[in-house]
C-alpha positions as CSV (number, residue, x, y, z in Angstrom):
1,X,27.0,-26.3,54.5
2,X,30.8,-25.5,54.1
3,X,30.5,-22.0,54.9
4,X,28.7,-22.1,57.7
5,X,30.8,-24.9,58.6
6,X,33.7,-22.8,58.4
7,X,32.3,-19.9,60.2
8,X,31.4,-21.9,63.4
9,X,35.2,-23.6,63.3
10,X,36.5,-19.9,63.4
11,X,34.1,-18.9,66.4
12,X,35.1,-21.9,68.2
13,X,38.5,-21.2,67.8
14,X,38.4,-17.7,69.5
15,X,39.4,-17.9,72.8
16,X,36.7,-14.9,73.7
17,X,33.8,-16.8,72.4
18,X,35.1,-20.4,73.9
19,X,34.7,-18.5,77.3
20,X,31.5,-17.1,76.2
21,X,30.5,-20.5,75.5
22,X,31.6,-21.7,78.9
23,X,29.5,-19.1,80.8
24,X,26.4,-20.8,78.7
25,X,27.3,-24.2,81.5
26,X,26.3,-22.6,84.7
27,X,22.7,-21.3,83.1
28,X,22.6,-24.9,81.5
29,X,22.8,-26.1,84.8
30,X,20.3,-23.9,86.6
31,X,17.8,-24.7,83.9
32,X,18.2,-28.3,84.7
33,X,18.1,-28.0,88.1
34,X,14.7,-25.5,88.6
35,X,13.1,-28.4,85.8
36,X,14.2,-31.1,88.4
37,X,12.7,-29.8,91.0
38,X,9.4,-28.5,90.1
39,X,9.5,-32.2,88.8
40,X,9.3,-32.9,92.4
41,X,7.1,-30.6,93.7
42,X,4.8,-31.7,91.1
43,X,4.7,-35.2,92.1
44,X,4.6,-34.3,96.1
45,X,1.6,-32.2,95.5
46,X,-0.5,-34.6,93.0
47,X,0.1,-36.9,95.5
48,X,-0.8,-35.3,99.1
49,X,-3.1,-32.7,97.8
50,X,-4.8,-34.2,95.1
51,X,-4.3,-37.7,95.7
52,X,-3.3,-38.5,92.0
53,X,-0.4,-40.7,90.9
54,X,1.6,-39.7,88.0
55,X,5.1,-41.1,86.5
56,X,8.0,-39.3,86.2
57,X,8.1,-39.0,83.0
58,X,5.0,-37.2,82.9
59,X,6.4,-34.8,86.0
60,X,9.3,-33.7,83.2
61,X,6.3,-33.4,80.8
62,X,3.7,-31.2,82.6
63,X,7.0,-29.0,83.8
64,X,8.1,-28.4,80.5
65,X,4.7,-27.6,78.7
66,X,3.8,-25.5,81.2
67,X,7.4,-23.1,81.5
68,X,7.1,-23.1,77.8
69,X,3.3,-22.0,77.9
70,X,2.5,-24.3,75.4
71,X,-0.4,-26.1,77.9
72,X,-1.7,-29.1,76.3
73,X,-4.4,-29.7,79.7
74,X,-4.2,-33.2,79.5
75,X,-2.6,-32.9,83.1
76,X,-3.9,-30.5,85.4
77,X,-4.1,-29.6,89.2
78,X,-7.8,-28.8,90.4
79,X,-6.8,-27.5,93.8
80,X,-6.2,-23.9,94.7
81,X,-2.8,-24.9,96.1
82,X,-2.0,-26.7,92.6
83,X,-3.3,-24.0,90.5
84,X,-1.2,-21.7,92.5
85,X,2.0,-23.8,91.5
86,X,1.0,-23.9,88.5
87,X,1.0,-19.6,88.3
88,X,4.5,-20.4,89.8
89,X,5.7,-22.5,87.2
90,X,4.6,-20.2,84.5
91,X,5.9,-17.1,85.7
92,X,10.1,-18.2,86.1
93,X,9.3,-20.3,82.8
94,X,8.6,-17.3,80.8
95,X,11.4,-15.3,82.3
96,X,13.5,-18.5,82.5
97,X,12.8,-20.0,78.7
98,X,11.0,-17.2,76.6
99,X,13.6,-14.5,77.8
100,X,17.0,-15.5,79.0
101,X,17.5,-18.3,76.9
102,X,16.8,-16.5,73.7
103,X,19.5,-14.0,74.7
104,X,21.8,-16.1,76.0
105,X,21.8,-18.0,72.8
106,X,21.7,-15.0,70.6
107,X,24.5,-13.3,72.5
108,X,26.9,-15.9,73.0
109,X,26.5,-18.1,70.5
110,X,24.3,-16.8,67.3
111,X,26.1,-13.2,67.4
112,X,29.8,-14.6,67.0
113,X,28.8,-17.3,64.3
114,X,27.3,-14.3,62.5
115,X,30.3,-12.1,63.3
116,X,32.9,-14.9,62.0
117,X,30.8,-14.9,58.8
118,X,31.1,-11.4,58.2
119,X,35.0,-11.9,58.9
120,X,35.3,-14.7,56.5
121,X,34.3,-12.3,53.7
122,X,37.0,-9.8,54.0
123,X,39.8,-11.5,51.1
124,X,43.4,-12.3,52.4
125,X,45.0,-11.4,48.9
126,X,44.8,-9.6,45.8
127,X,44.1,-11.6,42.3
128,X,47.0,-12.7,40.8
129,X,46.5,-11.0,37.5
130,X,46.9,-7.2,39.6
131,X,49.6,-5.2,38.8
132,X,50.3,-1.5,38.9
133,X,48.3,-1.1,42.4
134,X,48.8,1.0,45.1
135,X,48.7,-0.4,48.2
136,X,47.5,1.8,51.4
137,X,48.2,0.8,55.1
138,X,45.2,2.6,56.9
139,X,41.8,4.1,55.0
140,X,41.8,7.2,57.2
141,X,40.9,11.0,55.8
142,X,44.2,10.8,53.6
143,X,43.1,7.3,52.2
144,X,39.6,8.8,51.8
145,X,40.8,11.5,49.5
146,X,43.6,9.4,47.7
147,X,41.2,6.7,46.7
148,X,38.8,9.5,45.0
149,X,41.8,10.7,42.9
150,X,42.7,7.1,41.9
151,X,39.5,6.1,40.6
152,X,39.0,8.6,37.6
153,X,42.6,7.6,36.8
154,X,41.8,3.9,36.7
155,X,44.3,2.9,39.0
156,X,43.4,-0.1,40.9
157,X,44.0,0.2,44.9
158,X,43.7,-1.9,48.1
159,X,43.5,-1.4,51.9
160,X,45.4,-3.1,54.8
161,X,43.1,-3.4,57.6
162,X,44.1,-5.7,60.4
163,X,40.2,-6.3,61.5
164,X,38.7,-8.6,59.6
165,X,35.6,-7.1,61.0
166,X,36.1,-3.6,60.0
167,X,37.6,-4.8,56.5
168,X,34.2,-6.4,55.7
169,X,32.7,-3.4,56.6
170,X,34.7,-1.6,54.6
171,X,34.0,-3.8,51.9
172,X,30.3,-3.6,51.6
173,X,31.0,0.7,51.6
174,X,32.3,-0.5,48.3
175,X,36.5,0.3,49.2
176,X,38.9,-2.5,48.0
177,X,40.3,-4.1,51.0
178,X,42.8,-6.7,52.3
179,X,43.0,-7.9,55.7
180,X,46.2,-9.2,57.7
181,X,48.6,-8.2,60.2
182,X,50.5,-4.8,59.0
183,X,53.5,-7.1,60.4
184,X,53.7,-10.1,58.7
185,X,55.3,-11.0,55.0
186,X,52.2,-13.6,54.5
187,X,50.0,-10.1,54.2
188,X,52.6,-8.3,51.5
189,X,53.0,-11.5,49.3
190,X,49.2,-11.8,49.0
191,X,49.3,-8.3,48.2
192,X,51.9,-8.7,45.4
193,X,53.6,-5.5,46.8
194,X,56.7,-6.5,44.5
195,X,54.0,-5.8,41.6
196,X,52.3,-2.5,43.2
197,X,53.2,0.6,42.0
198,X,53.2,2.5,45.6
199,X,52.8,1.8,49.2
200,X,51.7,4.5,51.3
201,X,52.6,3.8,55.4
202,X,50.2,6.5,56.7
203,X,49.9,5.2,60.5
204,X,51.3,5.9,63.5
205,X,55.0,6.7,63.1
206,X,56.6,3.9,64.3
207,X,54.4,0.8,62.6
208,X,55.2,2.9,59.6
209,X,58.7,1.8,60.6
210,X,57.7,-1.3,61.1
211,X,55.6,-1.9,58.0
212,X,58.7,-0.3,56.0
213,X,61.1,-2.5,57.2
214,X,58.5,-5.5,56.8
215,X,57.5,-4.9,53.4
216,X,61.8,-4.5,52.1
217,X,62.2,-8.1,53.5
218,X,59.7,-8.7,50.6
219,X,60.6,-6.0,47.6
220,X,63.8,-3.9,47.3
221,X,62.3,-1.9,45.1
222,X,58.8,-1.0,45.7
223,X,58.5,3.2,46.1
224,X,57.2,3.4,50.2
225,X,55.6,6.8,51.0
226,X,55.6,7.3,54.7
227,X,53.8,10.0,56.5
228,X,55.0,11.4,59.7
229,X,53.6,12.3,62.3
230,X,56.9,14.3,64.0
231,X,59.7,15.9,61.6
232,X,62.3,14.0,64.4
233,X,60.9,11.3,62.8
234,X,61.8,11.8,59.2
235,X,65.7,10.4,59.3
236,X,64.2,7.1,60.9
237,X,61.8,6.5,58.3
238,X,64.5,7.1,55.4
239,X,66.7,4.5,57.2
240,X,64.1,1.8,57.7
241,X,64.0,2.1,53.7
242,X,60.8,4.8,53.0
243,X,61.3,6.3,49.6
244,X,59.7,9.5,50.7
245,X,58.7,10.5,53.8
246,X,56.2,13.1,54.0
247,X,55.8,15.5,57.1
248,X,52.7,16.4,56.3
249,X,52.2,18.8,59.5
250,X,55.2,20.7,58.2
251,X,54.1,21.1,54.6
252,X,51.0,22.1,55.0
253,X,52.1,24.7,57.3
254,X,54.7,26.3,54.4
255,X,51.6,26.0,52.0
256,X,49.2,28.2,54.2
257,X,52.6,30.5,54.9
258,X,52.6,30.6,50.6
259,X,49.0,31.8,50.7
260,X,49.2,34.6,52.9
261,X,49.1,38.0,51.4
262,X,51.5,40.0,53.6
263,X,52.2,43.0,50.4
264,X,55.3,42.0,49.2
265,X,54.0,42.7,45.7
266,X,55.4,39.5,44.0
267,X,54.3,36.2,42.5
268,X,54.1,33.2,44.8
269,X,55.4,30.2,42.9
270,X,52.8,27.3,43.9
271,X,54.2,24.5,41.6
272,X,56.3,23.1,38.5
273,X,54.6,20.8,36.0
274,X,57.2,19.7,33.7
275,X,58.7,23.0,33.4
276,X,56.0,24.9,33.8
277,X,55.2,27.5,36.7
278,X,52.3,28.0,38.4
279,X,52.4,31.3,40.3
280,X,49.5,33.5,41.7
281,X,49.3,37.4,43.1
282,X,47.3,39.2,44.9
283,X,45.5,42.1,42.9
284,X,45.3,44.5,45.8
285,X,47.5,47.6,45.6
286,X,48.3,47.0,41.8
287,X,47.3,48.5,38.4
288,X,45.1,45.5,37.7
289,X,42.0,45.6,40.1
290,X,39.2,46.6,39.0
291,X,39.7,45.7,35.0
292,X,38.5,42.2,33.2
293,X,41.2,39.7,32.3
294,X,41.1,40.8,28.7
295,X,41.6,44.5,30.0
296,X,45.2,43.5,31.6
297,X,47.0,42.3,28.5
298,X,49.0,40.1,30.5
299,X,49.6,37.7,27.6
300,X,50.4,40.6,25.5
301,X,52.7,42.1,27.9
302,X,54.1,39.3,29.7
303,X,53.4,35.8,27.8
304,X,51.6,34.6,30.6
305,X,48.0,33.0,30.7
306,X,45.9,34.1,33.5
307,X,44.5,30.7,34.6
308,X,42.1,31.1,37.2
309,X,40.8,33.6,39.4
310,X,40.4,33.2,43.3
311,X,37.7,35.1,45.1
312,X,36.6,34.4,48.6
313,X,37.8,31.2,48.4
314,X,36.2,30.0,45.1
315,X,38.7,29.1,42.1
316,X,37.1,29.9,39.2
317,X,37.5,29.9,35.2
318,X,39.4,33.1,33.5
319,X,37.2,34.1,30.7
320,X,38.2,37.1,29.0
321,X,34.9,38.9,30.6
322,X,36.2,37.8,33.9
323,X,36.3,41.0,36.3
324,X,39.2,41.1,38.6
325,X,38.3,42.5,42.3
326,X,40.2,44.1,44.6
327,X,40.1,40.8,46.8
328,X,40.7,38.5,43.9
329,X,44.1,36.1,43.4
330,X,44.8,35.5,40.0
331,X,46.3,32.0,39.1
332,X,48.8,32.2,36.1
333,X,51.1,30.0,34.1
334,X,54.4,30.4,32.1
335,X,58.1,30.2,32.2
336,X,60.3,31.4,35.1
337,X,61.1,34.6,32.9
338,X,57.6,35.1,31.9
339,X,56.9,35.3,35.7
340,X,59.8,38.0,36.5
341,X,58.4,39.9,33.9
342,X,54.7,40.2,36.0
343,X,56.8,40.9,38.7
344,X,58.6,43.9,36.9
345,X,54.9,45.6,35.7
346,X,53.4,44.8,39.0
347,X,53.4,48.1,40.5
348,X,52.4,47.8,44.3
349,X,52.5,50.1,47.3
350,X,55.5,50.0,49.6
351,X,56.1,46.6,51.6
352,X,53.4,47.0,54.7
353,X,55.7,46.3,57.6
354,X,52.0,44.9,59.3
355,X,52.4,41.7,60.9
356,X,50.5,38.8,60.3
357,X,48.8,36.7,62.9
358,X,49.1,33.1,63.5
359,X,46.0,31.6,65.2
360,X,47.7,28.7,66.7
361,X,51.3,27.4,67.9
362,X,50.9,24.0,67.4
363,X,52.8,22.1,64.5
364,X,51.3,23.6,61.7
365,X,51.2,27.0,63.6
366,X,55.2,26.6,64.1
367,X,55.8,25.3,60.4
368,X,53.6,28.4,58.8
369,X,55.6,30.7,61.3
370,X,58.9,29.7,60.1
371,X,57.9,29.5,56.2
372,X,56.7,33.5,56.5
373,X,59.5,34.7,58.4
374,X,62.1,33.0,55.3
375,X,60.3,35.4,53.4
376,X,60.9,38.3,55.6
377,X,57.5,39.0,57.0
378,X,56.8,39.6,60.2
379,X,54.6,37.4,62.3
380,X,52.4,37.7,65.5
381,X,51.3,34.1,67.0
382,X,48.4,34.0,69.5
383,X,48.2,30.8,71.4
384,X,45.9,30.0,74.6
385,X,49.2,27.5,76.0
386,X,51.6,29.1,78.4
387,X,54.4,27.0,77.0
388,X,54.1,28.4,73.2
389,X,56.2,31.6,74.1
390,X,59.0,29.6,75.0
391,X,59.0,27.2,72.1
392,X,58.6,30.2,69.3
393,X,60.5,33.0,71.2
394,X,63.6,32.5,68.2
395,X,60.6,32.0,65.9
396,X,58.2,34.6,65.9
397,X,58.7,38.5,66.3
398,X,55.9,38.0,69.1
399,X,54.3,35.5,71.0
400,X,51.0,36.4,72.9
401,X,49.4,34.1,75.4
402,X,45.4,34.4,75.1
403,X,42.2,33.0,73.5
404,X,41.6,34.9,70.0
405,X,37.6,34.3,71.0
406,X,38.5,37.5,73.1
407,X,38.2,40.9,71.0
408,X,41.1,41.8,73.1
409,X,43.6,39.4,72.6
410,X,42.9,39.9,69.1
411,X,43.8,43.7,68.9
412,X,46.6,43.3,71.4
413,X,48.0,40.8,68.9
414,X,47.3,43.5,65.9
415,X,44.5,42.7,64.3
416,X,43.4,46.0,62.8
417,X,47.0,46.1,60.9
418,X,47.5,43.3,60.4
419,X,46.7,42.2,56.2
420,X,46.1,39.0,56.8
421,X,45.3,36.0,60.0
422,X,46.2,32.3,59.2
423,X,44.1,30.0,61.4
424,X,46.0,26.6,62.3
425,X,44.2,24.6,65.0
426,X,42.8,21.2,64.4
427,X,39.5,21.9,65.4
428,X,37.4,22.8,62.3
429,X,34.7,24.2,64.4
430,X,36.8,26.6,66.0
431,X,38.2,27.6,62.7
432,X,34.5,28.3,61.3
433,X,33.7,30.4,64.5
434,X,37.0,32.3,64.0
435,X,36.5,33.1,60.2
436,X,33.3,34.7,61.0
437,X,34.7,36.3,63.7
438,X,37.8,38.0,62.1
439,X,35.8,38.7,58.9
440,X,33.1,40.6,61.3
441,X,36.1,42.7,62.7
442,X,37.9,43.3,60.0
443,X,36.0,43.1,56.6
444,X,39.1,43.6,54.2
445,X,41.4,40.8,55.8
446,X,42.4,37.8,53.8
447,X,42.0,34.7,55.9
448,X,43.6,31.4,55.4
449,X,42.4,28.6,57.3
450,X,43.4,24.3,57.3
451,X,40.5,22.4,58.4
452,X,40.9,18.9,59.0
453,X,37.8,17.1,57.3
454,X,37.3,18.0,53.9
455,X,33.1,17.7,55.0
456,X,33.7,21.3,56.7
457,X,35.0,22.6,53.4
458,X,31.6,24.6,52.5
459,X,31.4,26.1,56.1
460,X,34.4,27.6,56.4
461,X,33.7,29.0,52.8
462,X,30.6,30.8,54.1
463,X,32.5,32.1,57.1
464,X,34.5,34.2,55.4
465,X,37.9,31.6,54.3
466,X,39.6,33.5,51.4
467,X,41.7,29.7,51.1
468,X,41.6,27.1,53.0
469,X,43.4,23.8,52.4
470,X,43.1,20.3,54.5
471,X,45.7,17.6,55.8
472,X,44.2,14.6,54.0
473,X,43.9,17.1,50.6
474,X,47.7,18.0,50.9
475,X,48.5,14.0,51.8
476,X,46.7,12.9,48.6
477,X,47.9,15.2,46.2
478,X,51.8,14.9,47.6
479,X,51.0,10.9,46.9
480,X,49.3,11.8,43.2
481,X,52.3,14.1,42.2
482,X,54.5,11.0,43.5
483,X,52.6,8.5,41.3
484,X,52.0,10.7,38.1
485,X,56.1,11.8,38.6
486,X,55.9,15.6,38.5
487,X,56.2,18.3,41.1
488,X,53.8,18.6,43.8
489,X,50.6,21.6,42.8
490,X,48.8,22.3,45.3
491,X,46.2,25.1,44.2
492,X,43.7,24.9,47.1
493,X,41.4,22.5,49.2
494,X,39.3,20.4,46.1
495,X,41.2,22.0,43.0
496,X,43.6,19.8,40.9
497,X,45.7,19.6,38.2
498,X,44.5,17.1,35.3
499,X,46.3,15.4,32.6
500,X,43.7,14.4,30.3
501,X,44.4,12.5,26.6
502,X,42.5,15.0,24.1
503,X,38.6,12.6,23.3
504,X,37.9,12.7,19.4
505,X,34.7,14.2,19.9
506,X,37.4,17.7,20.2
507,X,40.1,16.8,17.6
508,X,40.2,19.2,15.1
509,X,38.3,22.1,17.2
510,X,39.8,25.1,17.9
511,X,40.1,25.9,21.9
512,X,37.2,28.3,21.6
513,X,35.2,26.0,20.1
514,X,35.7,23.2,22.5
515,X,34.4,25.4,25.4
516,X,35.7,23.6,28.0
517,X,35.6,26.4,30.3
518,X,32.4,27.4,29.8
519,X,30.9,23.6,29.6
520,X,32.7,22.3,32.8
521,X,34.5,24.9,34.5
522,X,38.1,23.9,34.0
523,X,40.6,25.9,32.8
524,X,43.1,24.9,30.6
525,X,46.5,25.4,31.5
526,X,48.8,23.9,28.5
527,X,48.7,21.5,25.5
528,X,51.1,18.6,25.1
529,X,51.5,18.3,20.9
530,X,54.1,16.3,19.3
531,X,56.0,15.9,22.1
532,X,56.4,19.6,22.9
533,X,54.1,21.5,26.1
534,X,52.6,24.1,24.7
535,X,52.0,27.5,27.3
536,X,51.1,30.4,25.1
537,X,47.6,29.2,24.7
538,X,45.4,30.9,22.0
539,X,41.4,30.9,21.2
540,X,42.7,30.0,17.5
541,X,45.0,27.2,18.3
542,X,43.9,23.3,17.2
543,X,43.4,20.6,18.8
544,X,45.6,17.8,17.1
545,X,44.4,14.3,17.4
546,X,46.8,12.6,20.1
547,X,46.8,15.9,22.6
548,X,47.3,15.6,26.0
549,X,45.3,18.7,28.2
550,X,46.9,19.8,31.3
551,X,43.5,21.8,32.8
552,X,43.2,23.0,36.7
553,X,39.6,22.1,38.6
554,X,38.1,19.7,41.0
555,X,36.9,16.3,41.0
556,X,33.1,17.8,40.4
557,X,34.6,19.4,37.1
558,X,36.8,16.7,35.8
559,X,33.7,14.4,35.6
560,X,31.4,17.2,33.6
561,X,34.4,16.7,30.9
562,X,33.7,13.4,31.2
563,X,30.0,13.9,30.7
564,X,30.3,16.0,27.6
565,X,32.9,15.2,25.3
566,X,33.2,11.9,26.7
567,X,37.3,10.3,27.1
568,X,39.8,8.8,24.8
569,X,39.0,5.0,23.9
């Protein structure tokens, strides 16, 4: 009986429910006073209508079997006027004891006993054996992701959430959770954040201030990642003692700018993993559409290993059969050299002096904006608020004011030059409706596209997206490149870079013969042997016992690896 001992000492305690309680005394008393005085009308009407005499004891008696319904008929009334009464008494005692009171008890008193029980279960600290955690201060769409990349990687987690409510509920959806005040040291010592690996602050701006100046009165030396929600916020967070600070709005407006095909004919540098680029190019206007990825020779002629191969928004495998399409964006890897030499045999068409149009002025918008025009494009932004001319005028080569659901904004803002649109507002649905739009009136155009829930991934897809990439996705993988300690990668929304120790069931198989590709869909990217990354990849080369494969795919494809050659003990 401890437990619910326990629970009702926490409901009582609430101030909330001690009022609730209170509000219980008035019905109490109205209860008590209708029984009182059909007590009396009982007795008056036994005695001057049906000349009986009872006690009043058996008055309480009759008045309470009777509101109850329960009527034993050892004491009745025979007269219409006491049978009447008797209707009377039944009627207020059914909405009186067999309605109110069951939801006056269940409301007031039942509900928050069962509600402190459910708040009791949510734990107030970690075990004391947990080390190596990371430690996140809100499970929002960032968390969501995050915790999906932890888990393959066996790296233990936990959630702040101040509600002990919502942190039960959380637990029984199976998340790892904590709950205390984001405020208080009591909430980082039972979280051994001296022990954690990482703390991520991804709330509002300033309790990440305040949880980052909370958590260094605890641990020095704990990495804090905070994510901002304004850039002007950036310098605070570094001075309250964040390790990084991630404007996330900002980034993932220069990674959409990085996606957008504008024909300046040259590899776009995506990310460094230990030394090793990974670049990827459009194959419009060059010698390479229309052959397979054998048929280029770019290993032959360049060093580099075509990767991947982007089409309509889909990232898949480079097989040597693998056509390449007009629309297609080839992924590759190699050295910084190896990657000016693609650049040298690339042989496109004179730089299109088209604009491309921003879809959106917002943050994101204004980031992307900025990103293309350090790379010398030139950029259209369409925006339905009247104040976005004034903020981008120094921005932008052109601002127009208008909805881009109208055909007319659209061309006034240069559609049919334009090579590519890059859609930034937050509202996923709107970006849907405006890929199918844009792909409807121009066929040929590349469209990037965010879209804030990763859910909506498949939609925009089918609308026409050629690459789409989400806030949470980009938080998630800036936090993974932080914990694994290499450069940031980010390929597109759902596709990731794996470092995976080489299972015996491949050591001493050639790369062909593993067929990792072909079995799961990743692609290899390099080999870690001896110490040394190996980049020039070949069908012949062994796997070596004690490998480590660096391979590009999503979580879907990580675990068919899993699935058929199993992982290293």
């Amino acid at each position: 009986m401890k437990f619910p001992t326990t629970a009702l000492a926490s409901v009582l305690r609430k101030g909330e429910v001690r009022r609730d309680l209170q509000a219980l005394l008035p019905y109490g008393a109205l209860l008590g006073a209708v029984i009182a005085l059909y007590s009396v009308l009982f007795q008056v009407i036994m005695v001057q209508v049906e000349g009986q005499s009872h006690s009043w004891i058996t008055a309480v008696y009759w008045t309470l079997v009777t509101m109850t319904t329960l009527g034993y008929g050892d004491v009745v009334f025979t007269t219409d006027t006491g049978r009447l009464f008797t209707i009377f008494v039944l009627g207020s005692g059914v909405v009186l004891l067999l309605v109110v009171l069951p939801f006056t008890f269940i409301r007031f008193f039942y509900a928050p006993w069962l509600e402190a029980q459910v708040r009791l279960r949510a734990p107030r600290r970690v075990p004391a054996s947990v080390r190596g955690h990371v430690i996140i201060s809100r499970h929002d769409e960032i968390a969501s992701v995050l915790i999906e990349r932890l888990r393959p990687e066996g790296i233990p987690y936990y959630v702040i959430e101040p509600d002990a409510t919502a942190a039960a509920h959380l637990l029984n959806q199976g998340v790892a959770v904590v709950t205390g005040e984001l405020d208080s040291r009591t909430t980082y010592d039972g979280l051994q954040v001296g022990q954690a690996r990482l703390l991520l602050a991804n709330r509002e701006d300033t309790t990440n201030t305040n949880i980052t100046l909370t958590v260094r009165e605890v641990s020095r030396d704990v990495p804090i990642v905070g994510v901002v929600e304004h850039e002007d916020s950036t310098d605070i967070l570094e001075l309250s003692g964040c390790s990084h600070v991630l404007p996330l709005k900002v980034r993932l407006g220069e990674y959409l700018a990085n996606r957008v095909s504008a024909g300046l004919g040259t590899t776009d540098v995506i990310g460094t993993f230990e030394g090793l680029q990974i670049a990827e190019f459009s194959a419009r206007d060059t010698p390479l559409a229309g052959l397979t990825v054998r048929e280029t020779r770019l290993r032959e002629r360049t060093g580099l290993n075509v990767v991947g191969v982007w089409l309509r928004g889909r990232l898949r495998p480079a097989f040597p059969h693998s056509p390449i399409a007009v629309e297609s964006i080839l992924v590759v890897a190699g050295t910084p050299a190896q990657l000016t030499a693609l650049d040298t045999l690339l042989e496109t068409t004179p730089h299109s002096e088209a604009p491309v149009i921003v879809i959106g002025g917002g943050a994101v918008g204004s980031a992307a904006t900025r990103a293309l025009k350090r790379k010398g494009v030139r950029v259209h932004v369409l925006d339905r608020d009247p104040r976005t001319p004034e903020r981008l005028q120094d921005v932008a080569d052109r601002v127009f004011v208008g909805d881009a659901n109208d055909r007319e904004a659209l061309r006034e803002a240069g559609l049919e030059e334009a090579p590519s649109v890059l859609l930034t507002t937050n509202d996923d649905a709107v970006n849907v409706y405006l890929a199918v739009y844009c792909r409807r009136l121009k066929p040929d155009l590349r469209i990037v596209s965010r879209i804030t829930h990763d859910r909506n991934l498949e939609a925009i897809h089918r609308a026409g997206a050629d690459f789409v990439l989400s806030y949470s996705s980009l938080g998630a993988e800036a936090v993974m490149s932080l914990l694994e300690g290499h450069e940031l990668v980010i390929l597109g929304e759902g596709v990731d870079l794996f470092s995976v120790r080489l299972p015996p069931s491949l050591e001493n198989k050639t790369l062909a013969e593993t067929g990792i590709g072909s079995r799961t869909g990743l692609s290899v990217v390099a080999v870690r042997q001896d110490g040394l990354l190996v980049t020039n990849l070949r069908a012949t080369m062994q796997m070596e016992a004690g490998s480590q494969l660096i391979m590009l795919g999503n979580g879907q494809h990580r675990r068919a690896f899993d699935d058929a050659f199993g992982s290293h003990p």
